[in-house]
N, C-alpha and C positions, 0 to 999 in steps of 0.2 A: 680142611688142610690140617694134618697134624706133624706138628715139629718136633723133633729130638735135639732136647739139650745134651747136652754131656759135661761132667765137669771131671777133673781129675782131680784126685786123693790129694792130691798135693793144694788144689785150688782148695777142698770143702775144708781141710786142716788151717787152711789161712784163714779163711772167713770164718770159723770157730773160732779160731783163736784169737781173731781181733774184735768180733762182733759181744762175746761173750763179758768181757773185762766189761765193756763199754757199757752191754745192758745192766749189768750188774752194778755197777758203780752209779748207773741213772736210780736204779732199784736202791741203793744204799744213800745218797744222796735226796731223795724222797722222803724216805722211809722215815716213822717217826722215833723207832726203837735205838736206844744204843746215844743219845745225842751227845754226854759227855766224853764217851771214847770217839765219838764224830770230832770234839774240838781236842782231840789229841792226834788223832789220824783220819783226818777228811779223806782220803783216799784209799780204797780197797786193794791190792793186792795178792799176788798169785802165791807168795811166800811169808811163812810168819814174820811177822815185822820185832824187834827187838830182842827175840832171845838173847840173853849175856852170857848163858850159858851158868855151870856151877850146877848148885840144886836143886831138884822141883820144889823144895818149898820159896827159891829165892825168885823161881818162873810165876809160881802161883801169886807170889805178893807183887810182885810187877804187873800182873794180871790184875789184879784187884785194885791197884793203886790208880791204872789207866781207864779202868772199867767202871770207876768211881763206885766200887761196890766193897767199899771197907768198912771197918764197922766203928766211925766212928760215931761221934752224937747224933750228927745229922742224918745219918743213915738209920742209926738203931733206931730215933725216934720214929721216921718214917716207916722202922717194922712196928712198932710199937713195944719197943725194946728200952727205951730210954725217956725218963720223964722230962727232960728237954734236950734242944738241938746243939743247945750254945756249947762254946766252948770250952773247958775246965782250967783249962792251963793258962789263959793269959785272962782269964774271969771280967771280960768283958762280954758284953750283950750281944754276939755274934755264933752267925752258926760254922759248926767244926767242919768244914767240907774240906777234901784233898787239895782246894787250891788254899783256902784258910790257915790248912797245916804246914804245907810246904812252902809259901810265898806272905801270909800275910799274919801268925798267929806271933804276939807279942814274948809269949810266952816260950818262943824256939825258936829265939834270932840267932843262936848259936844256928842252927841248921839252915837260915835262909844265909847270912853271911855264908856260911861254907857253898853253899847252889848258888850265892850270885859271884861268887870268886871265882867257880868253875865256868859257869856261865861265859865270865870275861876272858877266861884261860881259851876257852874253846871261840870266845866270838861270835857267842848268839846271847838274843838276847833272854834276862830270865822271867821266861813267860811258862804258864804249865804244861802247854806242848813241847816245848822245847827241853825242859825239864826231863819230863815223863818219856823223849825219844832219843837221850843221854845215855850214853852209859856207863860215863865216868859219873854222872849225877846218881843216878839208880841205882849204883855201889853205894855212893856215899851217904843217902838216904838207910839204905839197908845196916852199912855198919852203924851209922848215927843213933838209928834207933837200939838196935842191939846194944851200944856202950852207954848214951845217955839217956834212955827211955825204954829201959827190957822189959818194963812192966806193960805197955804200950804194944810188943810184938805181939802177942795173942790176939790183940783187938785189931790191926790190921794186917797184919798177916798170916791169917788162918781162913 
């Protein structure tokens, strides 16, 4: 006995489009690459998430800042760039990670006061996702470092 399906264009474009997000999102939700831009964006999507727009160098440091792929201590040491991870600015025995710098470094409570002010302005609360998916915050990061820390632009955002 042999049976003809048939499906219409219209049907295979549904179940593409719905089957595909889903596989994909199981695939990225697996997966073990990528885990700190996981804890900024656990969810995959069909359209880039955050552009603020302006320019490619302010896309690229936004990139880099959510990718956890800056260059501070803890990263250069990990290229083998830097003879230790710790932090310089607030010269305690921790390591400089993106969330160290923007939430927990002693040394730049001038910039966490500013991100927990907006935080409160906007009604979330200030965690590094929330942070990092701001885009009143990721301005104010960007100017931040540009007026009190220009020495600091080249190492994270390049």
């Amino acid at each position: 006995v042999q049976l003809k399906t048939h499906m219409e264009m219209a049907d295979i474009k549904t179940l593409i489009k719905n089957e595909s997000p889903r596989q994909w999102q199981e695939h990225w939700s697996q997966g073990l690459d990528s885990q700190f831009y996981k804890t900024v964006n656990p969810a995959v999507a069909n359209k880039i998430p955050f552009v603020i727009g302006g320019s490619r160098e302010r896309e690229v440091s936004l990139g880099r800042l959510r990718l956890g792929r800056t260059l501070l201590n803890a990263e250069l040491f990990n290229m083998g760039l830097a003879e230790s991870e710790t932090c310089n600015k607030c010269n305690e025995d921790v390591k400089e990670t993106v969330t160290h710098f923007l939430l927990e470094c002693n040394g730049r409570m001038p910039l966490q006061t500013t991100l927990r002010k907006l935080c409160r302005q906007h009604g979330i609360e200030p965690n590094l996702k929330n942070i990092l998916k701001n885009k009143a915050a990721i301005e104010s990061i960007y100017k931040w470092i540009n007026i009190n820390e220009p020495n600091l632009k080249p190492w994270i955002f390049r």
